[in-house]
N, C-alpha and C positions, 0 to 999 in steps of 0.2 A: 215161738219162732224168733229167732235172733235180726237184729236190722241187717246183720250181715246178708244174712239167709235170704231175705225177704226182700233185698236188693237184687240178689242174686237170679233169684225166681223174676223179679223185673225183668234184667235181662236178658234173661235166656225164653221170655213168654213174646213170642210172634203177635200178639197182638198190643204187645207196646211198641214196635219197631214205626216207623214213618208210615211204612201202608200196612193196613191191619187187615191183615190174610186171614183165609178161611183153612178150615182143616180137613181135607180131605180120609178118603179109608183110611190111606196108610201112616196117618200123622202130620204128614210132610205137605204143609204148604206152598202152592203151585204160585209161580207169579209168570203174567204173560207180557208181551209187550204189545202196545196201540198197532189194531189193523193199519198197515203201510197202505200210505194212500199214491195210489197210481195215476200214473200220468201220461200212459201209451194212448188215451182217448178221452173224448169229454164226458161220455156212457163209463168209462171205468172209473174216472176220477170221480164223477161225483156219485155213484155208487162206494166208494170207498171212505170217500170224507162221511158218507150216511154210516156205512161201516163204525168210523171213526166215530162219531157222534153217539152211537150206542153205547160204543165201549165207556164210553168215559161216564155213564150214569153206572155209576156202582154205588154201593151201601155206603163205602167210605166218602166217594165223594156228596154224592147226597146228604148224609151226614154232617159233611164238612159246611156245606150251602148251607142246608137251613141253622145250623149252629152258628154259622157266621154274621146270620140275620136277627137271632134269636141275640146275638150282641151288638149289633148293630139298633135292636129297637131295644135292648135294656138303655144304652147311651139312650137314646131319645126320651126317653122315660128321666133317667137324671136330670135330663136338661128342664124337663120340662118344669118335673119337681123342684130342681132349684130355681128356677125362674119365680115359681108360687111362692117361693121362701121367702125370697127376696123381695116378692112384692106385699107380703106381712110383713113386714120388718124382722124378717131372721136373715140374718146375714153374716152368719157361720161358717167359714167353707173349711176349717179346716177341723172344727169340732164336727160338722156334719161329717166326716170321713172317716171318724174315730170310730162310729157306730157300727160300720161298716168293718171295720178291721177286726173290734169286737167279736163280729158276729163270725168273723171267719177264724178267727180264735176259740173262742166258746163249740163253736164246730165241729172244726176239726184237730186240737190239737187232742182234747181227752180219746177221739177216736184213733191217732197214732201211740197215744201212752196202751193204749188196750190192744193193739197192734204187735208194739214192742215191749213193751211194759215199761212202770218205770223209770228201773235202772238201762234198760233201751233206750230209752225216750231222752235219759238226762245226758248217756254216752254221745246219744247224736247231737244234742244241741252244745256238750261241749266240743266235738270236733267239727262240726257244720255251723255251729250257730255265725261265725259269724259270716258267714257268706251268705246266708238268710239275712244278714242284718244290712250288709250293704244292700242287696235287693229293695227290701222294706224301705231304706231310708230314701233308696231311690225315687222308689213310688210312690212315698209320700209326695217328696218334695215335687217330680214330675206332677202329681195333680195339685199342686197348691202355686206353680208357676205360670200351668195355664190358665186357674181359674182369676190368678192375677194380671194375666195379660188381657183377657175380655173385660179389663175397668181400664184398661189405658188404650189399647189400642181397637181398630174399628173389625164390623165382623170378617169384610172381607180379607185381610189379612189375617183372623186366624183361622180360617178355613182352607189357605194354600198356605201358611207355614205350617202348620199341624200335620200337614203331607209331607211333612221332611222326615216325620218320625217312621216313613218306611225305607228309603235308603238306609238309615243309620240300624235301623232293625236289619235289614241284608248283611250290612257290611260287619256285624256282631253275631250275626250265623255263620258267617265266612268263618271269623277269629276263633270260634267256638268249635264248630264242628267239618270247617273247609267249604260248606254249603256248593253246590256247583251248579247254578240256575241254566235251563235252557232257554232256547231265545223264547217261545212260546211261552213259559213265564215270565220273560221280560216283556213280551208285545200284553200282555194278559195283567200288568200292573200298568202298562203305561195307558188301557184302554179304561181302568178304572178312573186313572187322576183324568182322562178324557170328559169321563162323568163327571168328575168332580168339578171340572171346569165348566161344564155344562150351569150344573147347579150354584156357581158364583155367578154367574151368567146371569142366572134367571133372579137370583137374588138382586141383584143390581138393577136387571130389568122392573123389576117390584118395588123398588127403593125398599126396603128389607134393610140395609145397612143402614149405620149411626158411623154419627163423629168422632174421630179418635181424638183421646183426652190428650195424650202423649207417645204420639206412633214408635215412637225411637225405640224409649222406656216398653211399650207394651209387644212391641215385635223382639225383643232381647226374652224378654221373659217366655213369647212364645216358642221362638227357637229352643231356648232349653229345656223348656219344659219336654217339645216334642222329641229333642234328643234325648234326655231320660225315658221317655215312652218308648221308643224303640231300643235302648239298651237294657230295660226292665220286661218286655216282653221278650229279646233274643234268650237274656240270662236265664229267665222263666221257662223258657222253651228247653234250653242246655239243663236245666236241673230236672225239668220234668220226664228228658228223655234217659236219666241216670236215678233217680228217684221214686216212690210211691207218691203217688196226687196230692195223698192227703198229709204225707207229709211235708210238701214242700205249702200248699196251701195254709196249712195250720201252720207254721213257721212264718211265713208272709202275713198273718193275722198277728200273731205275737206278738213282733219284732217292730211290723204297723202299730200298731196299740199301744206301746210303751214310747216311741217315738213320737207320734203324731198328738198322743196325749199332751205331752212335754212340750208340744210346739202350742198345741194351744192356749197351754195355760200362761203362756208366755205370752202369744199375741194378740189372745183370746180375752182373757180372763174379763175388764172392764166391758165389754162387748156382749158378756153372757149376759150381765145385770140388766145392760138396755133391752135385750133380743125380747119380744114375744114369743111367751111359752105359753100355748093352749092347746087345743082339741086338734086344730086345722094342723097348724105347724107340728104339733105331734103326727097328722096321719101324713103329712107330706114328708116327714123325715124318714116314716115306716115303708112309706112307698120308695124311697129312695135308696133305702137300706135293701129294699127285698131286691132291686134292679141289679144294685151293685153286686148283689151278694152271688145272683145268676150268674153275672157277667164274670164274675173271677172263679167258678164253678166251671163254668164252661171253656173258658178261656183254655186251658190248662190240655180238655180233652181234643179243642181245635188244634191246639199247637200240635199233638201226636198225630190226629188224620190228617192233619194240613201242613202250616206250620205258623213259625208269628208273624212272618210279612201276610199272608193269605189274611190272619187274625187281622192286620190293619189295613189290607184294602178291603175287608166286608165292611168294616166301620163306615166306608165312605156313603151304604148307603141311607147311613142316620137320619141327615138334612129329608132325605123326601117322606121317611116315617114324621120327621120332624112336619112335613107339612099335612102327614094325615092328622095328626095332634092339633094342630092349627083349623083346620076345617069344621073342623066338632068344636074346639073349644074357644078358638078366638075369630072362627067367623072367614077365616083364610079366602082367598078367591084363589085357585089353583091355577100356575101361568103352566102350559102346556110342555116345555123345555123340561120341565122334573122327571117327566114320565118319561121322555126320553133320554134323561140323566139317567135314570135311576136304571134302563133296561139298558144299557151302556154298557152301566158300571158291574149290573149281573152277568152281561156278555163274556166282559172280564174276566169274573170270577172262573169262568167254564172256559175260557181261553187257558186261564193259569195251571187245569188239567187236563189241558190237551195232550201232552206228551208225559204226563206222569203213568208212572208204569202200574198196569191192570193187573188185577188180586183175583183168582177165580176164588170165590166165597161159595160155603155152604148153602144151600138152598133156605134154609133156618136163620141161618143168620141176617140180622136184622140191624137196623140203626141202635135199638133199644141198648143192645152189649155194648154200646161204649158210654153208657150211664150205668150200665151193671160193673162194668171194668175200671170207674173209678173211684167204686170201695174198695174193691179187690185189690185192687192197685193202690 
Protein backbone atom coordinates (compact mmCIF):
# COMPACT_ATOMS: atom_id res chain seq x y z
CA UNK A 1 0.00 0.00 0.00
CA UNK A 2 1.20 3.34 -1.09
CA UNK A 3 1.54 6.37 1.75
CA UNK A 4 -0.72 7.90 -0.70
CA UNK A 5 -3.37 5.12 -0.23
CA UNK A 6 -2.91 4.70 3.22
CA UNK A 7 -3.50 8.49 4.02
CA UNK A 8 -6.28 8.10 2.11
CA UNK A 9 -7.82 5.13 4.16
CA UNK A 10 -6.97 7.62 7.20
CA UNK A 11 -9.29 9.88 6.04
CA UNK A 12 -12.11 8.54 4.92
CA UNK A 13 -11.87 5.77 8.25
CA UNK A 14 -14.75 7.37 11.04
CA UNK A 15 -12.80 6.28 13.54
CA UNK A 16 -9.94 8.73 12.98
CA UNK A 17 -12.39 11.81 12.80
CA UNK A 18 -12.53 13.94 16.45
CA UNK A 19 -15.29 11.57 17.90
CA UNK A 20 -14.83 8.05 17.18
CA UNK A 21 -18.28 6.45 16.14
CA UNK A 22 -19.41 3.22 16.19
CA UNK A 23 -20.72 1.31 13.24
CA UNK A 24 -24.03 0.39 13.03
CA UNK A 25 -25.91 -2.50 10.48
CA UNK A 26 -26.01 -0.39 7.79
CA UNK A 27 -22.30 1.10 7.99
CA UNK A 28 -23.21 4.55 8.50
CA UNK A 29 -22.31 5.94 11.67
CA UNK A 30 -25.01 7.52 13.85
CA UNK A 31 -24.10 10.77 15.84
CA UNK A 32 -26.61 12.32 18.46
CA UNK A 33 -26.65 15.28 20.11
CA UNK A 34 -26.52 15.89 24.56
CA UNK A 35 -30.10 15.24 25.95
CA UNK A 36 -31.37 19.15 26.12
CA UNK A 37 -31.75 19.94 29.34
CA UNK A 38 -35.10 21.57 30.48
CA UNK A 39 -35.99 24.18 32.33
CA UNK A 40 -40.09 24.29 32.45
CA UNK A 41 -39.49 22.71 36.28
CA UNK A 42 -37.14 21.95 38.93
CA UNK A 43 -38.37 17.77 38.50
CA UNK A 44 -37.52 18.26 34.79
CA UNK A 45 -34.41 20.15 34.88
CA UNK A 46 -32.79 17.99 37.11
CA UNK A 47 -33.99 14.92 35.58
CA UNK A 48 -32.42 16.13 32.49
CA UNK A 49 -29.05 17.38 33.71
CA UNK A 50 -29.24 13.31 35.05
CA UNK A 51 -30.21 12.59 31.43
CA UNK A 52 -27.14 14.77 30.54
CA UNK A 53 -24.72 13.32 32.79
CA UNK A 54 -25.27 9.75 31.34
CA UNK A 55 -24.78 10.80 28.01
CA UNK A 56 -21.55 11.95 28.24
CA UNK A 57 -19.83 8.60 29.81
CA UNK A 58 -19.29 7.02 26.51
CA UNK A 59 -16.29 4.75 25.46
CA UNK A 60 -14.75 7.88 23.78
CA UNK A 61 -15.00 9.95 26.61
CA UNK A 62 -14.02 7.41 29.08
CA UNK A 63 -11.22 6.73 27.10
CA UNK A 64 -10.17 10.05 26.86
CA UNK A 65 -10.35 10.43 31.14
CA UNK A 66 -8.35 7.72 31.92
CA UNK A 67 -5.74 8.28 28.93
CA UNK A 68 -5.51 11.69 30.15
CA UNK A 69 -4.60 10.36 33.70
CA UNK A 70 -2.53 7.61 32.36
CA UNK A 71 -0.34 11.14 31.16
CA UNK A 72 -0.81 12.97 33.70
CA UNK A 73 0.94 10.11 36.09
CA UNK A 74 3.54 9.21 33.37
CA UNK A 75 4.70 13.29 34.10
CA UNK A 76 4.72 12.37 37.78
CA UNK A 77 6.90 9.49 37.15
CA UNK A 78 9.53 11.74 35.15
CA UNK A 79 9.46 14.18 37.75
CA UNK A 80 10.06 11.87 40.02
CA UNK A 81 12.77 9.99 38.34
CA UNK A 82 14.59 13.07 37.48
CA UNK A 83 14.54 14.37 40.88
CA UNK A 84 16.60 10.64 41.97
CA UNK A 85 18.96 11.64 39.09
CA UNK A 86 19.70 14.56 40.19
CA UNK A 87 20.08 13.66 43.56
CA UNK A 88 23.04 10.76 42.35
CA UNK A 89 24.81 13.25 40.60
CA UNK A 90 23.23 12.77 36.98
CA UNK A 91 22.33 15.78 35.96
CA UNK A 92 21.74 15.28 32.25
CA UNK A 93 18.50 16.71 31.02
CA UNK A 94 19.02 16.93 27.73
CA UNK A 95 21.04 13.58 27.14
CA UNK A 96 18.42 12.12 29.40
CA UNK A 97 15.76 12.97 26.46
CA UNK A 98 17.83 11.41 23.79
CA UNK A 99 16.82 8.01 25.14
CA UNK A 100 13.61 8.83 24.98
CA UNK A 101 13.58 9.99 21.26
CA UNK A 102 15.66 7.00 20.57
CA UNK A 103 13.16 4.68 21.72
CA UNK A 104 10.38 6.33 19.80
CA UNK A 105 12.67 6.14 16.76
CA UNK A 106 13.88 2.51 17.15
CA UNK A 107 9.91 1.93 17.39
CA UNK A 108 8.24 3.15 15.29
CA UNK A 109 9.97 4.53 12.37
CA UNK A 110 11.07 0.57 11.05
CA UNK A 111 7.30 -0.02 11.66
CA UNK A 112 6.23 2.86 9.07
CA UNK A 113 9.20 1.71 6.47
CA UNK A 114 7.12 -1.77 6.61
CA UNK A 115 3.94 0.10 6.32
CA UNK A 116 5.12 2.03 3.29
CA UNK A 117 8.22 0.40 2.39
CA UNK A 118 11.25 1.89 1.78
CA UNK A 119 11.04 3.80 -1.12
CA UNK A 120 7.50 5.01 0.68
CA UNK A 121 9.10 5.66 3.77
CA UNK A 122 12.15 7.84 1.98
CA UNK A 123 9.23 9.76 -0.37
CA UNK A 124 7.54 10.85 2.85
CA UNK A 125 10.43 12.10 4.67
CA UNK A 126 11.57 13.89 1.76
CA UNK A 127 8.46 15.78 1.26
CA UNK A 128 7.20 15.88 5.06
CA UNK A 129 10.46 15.75 6.64
CA UNK A 130 10.75 18.78 7.33
CA UNK A 131 7.71 19.79 9.05
CA UNK A 132 8.51 16.75 11.31
CA UNK A 133 11.64 18.57 11.74
CA UNK A 134 10.35 21.83 12.93
CA UNK A 135 7.92 19.80 15.36
CA UNK A 136 11.08 17.78 16.78
CA UNK A 137 13.13 20.89 17.24
CA UNK A 138 10.38 22.27 18.82
CA UNK A 139 10.06 19.76 21.43
CA UNK A 140 13.28 19.38 22.15
CA UNK A 141 13.88 22.73 22.82
CA UNK A 142 10.35 23.17 24.78
CA UNK A 143 11.52 20.50 27.35
CA UNK A 144 15.11 21.65 27.80
CA UNK A 145 13.71 25.43 28.59
CA UNK A 146 11.63 24.22 31.28
CA UNK A 147 13.78 21.94 32.64
CA UNK A 148 16.00 25.24 32.80
CA UNK A 149 13.66 27.50 34.29
CA UNK A 150 13.11 24.99 37.53
CA UNK A 151 17.23 25.92 38.33
CA UNK A 152 16.29 29.73 38.18
CA UNK A 153 13.28 30.36 39.11
CA UNK A 154 10.83 29.15 42.20
CA UNK A 155 8.25 26.30 42.07
CA UNK A 156 5.42 28.34 42.45
CA UNK A 157 5.97 30.24 39.27
CA UNK A 158 6.44 27.33 37.26
CA UNK A 159 3.35 25.82 38.11
CA UNK A 160 1.00 28.86 36.91
CA UNK A 161 3.27 29.89 33.94
CA UNK A 162 3.43 26.22 32.50
CA UNK A 163 -0.57 26.92 32.29
CA UNK A 164 0.04 29.35 29.59
CA UNK A 165 0.93 26.33 27.42
CA UNK A 166 -2.98 25.93 27.14
CA UNK A 167 -4.25 29.16 25.65
CA UNK A 168 -1.25 29.08 23.20
CA UNK A 169 -2.36 25.35 22.43
CA UNK A 170 -6.12 26.73 21.65
CA UNK A 171 -5.18 29.60 19.86
CA UNK A 172 -2.81 27.02 17.25
CA UNK A 173 -5.99 24.78 16.99
CA UNK A 174 -7.76 27.82 15.89
CA UNK A 175 -4.86 28.56 13.11
CA UNK A 176 -4.72 24.98 12.24
CA UNK A 177 -8.07 23.65 11.90
CA UNK A 178 -10.55 26.95 12.90
CA UNK A 179 -11.23 25.05 16.25
CA UNK A 180 -14.57 26.61 17.50
CA UNK A 181 -14.82 25.94 21.41
CA UNK A 182 -18.15 26.01 23.26
CA UNK A 183 -18.53 27.97 26.30
CA UNK A 184 -18.76 24.59 28.40
CA UNK A 185 -15.33 23.85 27.22
CA UNK A 186 -14.35 27.12 28.16
CA UNK A 187 -16.08 26.99 31.79
CA UNK A 188 -14.48 23.16 31.85
CA UNK A 189 -10.56 24.60 31.25
CA UNK A 190 -11.18 27.43 33.38
CA UNK A 191 -12.54 24.86 36.34
CA UNK A 192 -9.21 22.96 35.77
CA UNK A 193 -6.60 25.87 36.27
CA UNK A 194 -9.35 26.46 39.38
CA UNK A 195 -7.56 23.04 40.55
CA UNK A 196 -4.58 24.18 39.62
CA UNK A 197 -4.82 26.98 41.76
CA UNK A 198 -6.02 25.07 44.60
CA UNK A 199 -2.90 23.01 44.49
CA UNK A 200 -0.40 26.15 44.51
CA UNK A 201 -2.28 26.86 47.39
CA UNK A 202 -1.65 24.05 49.27
CA UNK A 203 1.73 24.04 48.03
CA UNK A 204 2.43 27.27 49.66
CA UNK A 205 0.34 26.35 52.47
CA UNK A 206 3.18 23.36 53.05
CA UNK A 207 6.00 25.61 52.39
CA UNK A 208 6.67 22.98 49.45
CA UNK A 209 8.33 26.01 47.58
CA UNK A 210 12.18 27.12 47.37
CA UNK A 211 14.07 30.27 46.44
CA UNK A 212 14.24 31.57 43.20
CA UNK A 213 17.83 31.74 41.93
CA UNK A 214 16.88 34.29 39.28
CA UNK A 215 13.05 34.99 38.81
CA UNK A 216 13.46 37.12 35.70
CA UNK A 217 15.96 34.64 33.98
CA UNK A 218 13.78 31.48 35.09
CA UNK A 219 10.23 32.85 34.35
CA UNK A 220 11.47 33.92 30.44
CA UNK A 221 12.50 30.46 30.08
CA UNK A 222 9.30 29.30 31.58
CA UNK A 223 7.13 31.02 29.30
CA UNK A 224 8.69 29.73 26.34
CA UNK A 225 9.17 26.76 27.08
CA UNK A 226 5.31 26.49 27.79
CA UNK A 227 4.60 28.38 24.51
CA UNK A 228 6.57 25.63 22.48
CA UNK A 229 4.48 23.08 24.55
CA UNK A 230 1.29 24.13 23.38
CA UNK A 231 2.53 24.92 19.77
CA UNK A 232 4.22 21.27 19.69
CA UNK A 233 1.01 19.51 20.96
CA UNK A 234 -1.61 21.77 18.58
CA UNK A 235 0.89 20.90 15.41
CA UNK A 236 0.90 17.20 16.87
CA UNK A 237 -2.60 17.18 16.95
CA UNK A 238 -2.98 18.94 13.18
CA UNK A 239 -0.64 16.13 11.80
CA UNK A 240 -2.15 13.43 13.66
CA UNK A 241 -5.47 14.24 12.31
CA UNK A 242 -3.97 14.04 8.50
CA UNK A 243 -1.49 11.29 9.12
CA UNK A 244 -0.93 7.55 10.47
CA UNK A 245 0.29 7.55 14.30
CA UNK A 246 3.00 5.89 13.64
CA UNK A 247 4.14 7.82 11.23
CA UNK A 248 4.12 11.03 12.53
CA UNK A 249 5.42 9.50 16.05
CA UNK A 250 8.45 7.71 14.45
CA UNK A 251 9.38 11.04 12.56
CA UNK A 252 9.18 12.96 15.96
CA UNK A 253 11.64 10.25 17.38
CA UNK A 254 14.03 10.81 14.29
CA UNK A 255 14.17 14.22 13.89
CA UNK A 256 14.29 14.18 18.18
CA UNK A 257 17.39 11.96 18.08
CA UNK A 258 19.51 13.69 15.69
CA UNK A 259 18.74 17.17 17.18
CA UNK A 260 18.79 16.65 20.58
CA UNK A 261 21.74 14.40 20.15
CA UNK A 262 23.70 17.38 18.71
CA UNK A 263 22.56 19.68 21.58
CA UNK A 264 23.99 17.47 23.92
CA UNK A 265 27.11 16.97 22.81
CA UNK A 266 27.50 20.40 22.66
CA UNK A 267 26.37 21.28 26.16
CA UNK A 268 26.70 18.01 27.50
CA UNK A 269 29.81 16.58 26.54
CA UNK A 270 32.16 17.65 29.87
CA UNK A 271 29.17 16.91 32.16
CA UNK A 272 28.97 13.09 30.71
CA UNK A 273 32.61 12.52 32.25
CA UNK A 274 31.59 13.84 35.83
CA UNK A 275 27.81 12.26 35.82
CA UNK A 276 27.50 8.97 37.72
CA UNK A 277 27.05 6.08 35.62
CA UNK A 278 25.84 2.75 37.63
CA UNK A 279 23.06 0.41 38.35
CA UNK A 280 20.66 2.92 40.17
CA UNK A 281 21.07 5.92 37.64
CA UNK A 282 20.92 3.21 34.98
CA UNK A 283 17.30 1.88 36.38
CA UNK A 284 16.11 5.55 36.83
CA UNK A 285 16.89 6.59 33.44
CA UNK A 286 14.96 3.14 32.30
CA UNK A 287 12.14 4.20 34.26
CA UNK A 288 12.01 7.49 32.76
CA UNK A 289 12.44 6.30 29.42
CA UNK A 290 9.33 3.73 29.75
CA UNK A 291 7.20 6.97 31.22
CA UNK A 292 8.06 9.19 28.40
CA UNK A 293 7.85 6.68 25.92
CA UNK A 294 3.84 5.99 27.33
CA UNK A 295 3.27 9.47 27.24
CA UNK A 296 4.13 10.21 23.58
CA UNK A 297 2.30 6.75 22.75
CA UNK A 298 -0.58 7.99 24.08
CA UNK A 299 -0.66 11.52 23.56
CA UNK A 300 -1.23 11.27 19.93
CA UNK A 301 -4.42 8.74 20.53
CA UNK A 302 -5.78 11.62 23.13
CA UNK A 303 -5.48 14.23 20.76
CA UNK A 304 -8.11 12.15 18.18
CA UNK A 305 -10.68 11.28 21.18
CA UNK A 306 -10.11 14.61 22.74
CA UNK A 307 -7.96 17.02 21.59
CA UNK A 308 -4.40 18.81 22.89
CA UNK A 309 -5.90 21.57 25.00
CA UNK A 310 -8.06 18.51 26.96
CA UNK A 311 -4.17 16.70 26.54
CA UNK A 312 -2.91 19.69 28.72
CA UNK A 313 -5.62 20.32 31.25
CA UNK A 314 -5.36 16.26 32.22
CA UNK A 315 -1.65 17.20 32.96
CA UNK A 316 -2.80 19.44 35.78
CA UNK A 317 -3.64 16.59 37.64
CA UNK A 318 0.26 15.51 38.11
CA UNK A 319 0.96 17.66 41.23
CA UNK A 320 -1.45 15.39 43.45
CA UNK A 321 -0.14 11.79 41.82
CA UNK A 322 2.98 13.77 42.55
CA UNK A 323 1.88 13.83 46.33
CA UNK A 324 0.84 9.99 46.23
CA UNK A 325 4.74 9.61 45.29
CA UNK A 326 5.67 11.64 48.23
CA UNK A 327 3.68 9.78 50.76
CA UNK A 328 5.41 6.30 49.99
CA UNK A 329 8.61 7.61 49.24
CA UNK A 330 9.56 10.72 51.07
CA UNK A 331 7.20 10.50 53.90
CA UNK A 332 4.69 13.41 52.70
CA UNK A 333 1.97 14.48 55.24
CA UNK A 334 -0.99 15.11 52.77
CA UNK A 335 -2.74 18.84 53.35
CA UNK A 336 -6.30 18.14 52.58
CA UNK A 337 -6.88 21.12 49.62
CA UNK A 338 -5.15 18.36 47.09
CA UNK A 339 -7.93 16.09 47.26
CA UNK A 340 -10.15 18.75 46.66
CA UNK A 341 -7.68 20.17 43.83
CA UNK A 342 -7.52 17.26 42.23
CA UNK A 343 -11.62 16.34 42.19
CA UNK A 344 -11.91 20.11 40.78
CA UNK A 345 -9.82 19.63 38.22
CA UNK A 346 -11.51 16.02 37.20
CA UNK A 347 -14.82 17.93 37.49
CA UNK A 348 -13.29 19.98 34.70
CA UNK A 349 -12.34 17.45 32.71
CA UNK A 350 -16.28 16.17 32.34
CA UNK A 351 -17.31 19.72 32.21
CA UNK A 352 -15.15 20.01 28.85
CA UNK A 353 -17.69 17.09 27.45
CA UNK A 354 -20.43 18.41 28.46
CA UNK A 355 -21.63 19.63 25.09
CA UNK A 356 -19.49 17.61 22.83
CA UNK A 357 -21.64 15.76 20.49
CA UNK A 358 -22.64 11.94 21.48
CA UNK A 359 -21.46 8.73 19.26
CA UNK A 360 -24.15 5.96 19.45
CA UNK A 361 -21.24 2.97 19.56
CA UNK A 362 -21.42 -0.67 19.04
CA UNK A 363 -22.30 -2.59 22.00
CA UNK A 364 -18.53 -4.36 21.40
CA UNK A 365 -16.83 -1.65 21.06
CA UNK A 366 -14.68 -1.04 23.76
CA UNK A 367 -11.85 1.48 24.88
CA UNK A 368 -9.37 -1.37 23.83
CA UNK A 369 -9.93 -0.22 19.75
CA UNK A 370 -8.30 2.89 20.08
CA UNK A 371 -4.82 1.05 21.16
CA UNK A 372 -5.86 -1.45 18.30
CA UNK A 373 -6.35 1.76 15.91
CA UNK A 374 -2.97 2.95 16.48
CA UNK A 375 -1.13 0.32 14.63
CA UNK A 376 -3.64 0.28 12.06
CA UNK A 377 -3.38 3.68 11.75
Amino acid sequence: MSVEDTKQELISDPASTFAVTGHPDNGVPHVQPRPPIVYTSPSAFFSSVGARWKSVWTPRFIFSLVAGQVVSLCITVTNVTTTELVERNWSLPTTQTWFLYFSLFATYTPYTMYKYGLKGWAKMVAKDGWKYFILACCDVEGNFLVVKAYNYTDLMSCMLLDAWAIPVCMFFCWVYMRTKYHWTQILGILICIGGLGMLVTSDSITDKNYAALDRGKGDAFMIAGATLYGFTNATEEFFVRQSPLYEVVGQLGMWGMLINGIQASALEHHDMTQASWNGATGGFLVAYTAAMFLLYTTAPLLYRSASSPYFNISLLTSDFYGLLFGLFLFHYSPYWLYFVAFGTTIIGLVVYFWHATRTLSHPLFTCAFQVLMFMRL
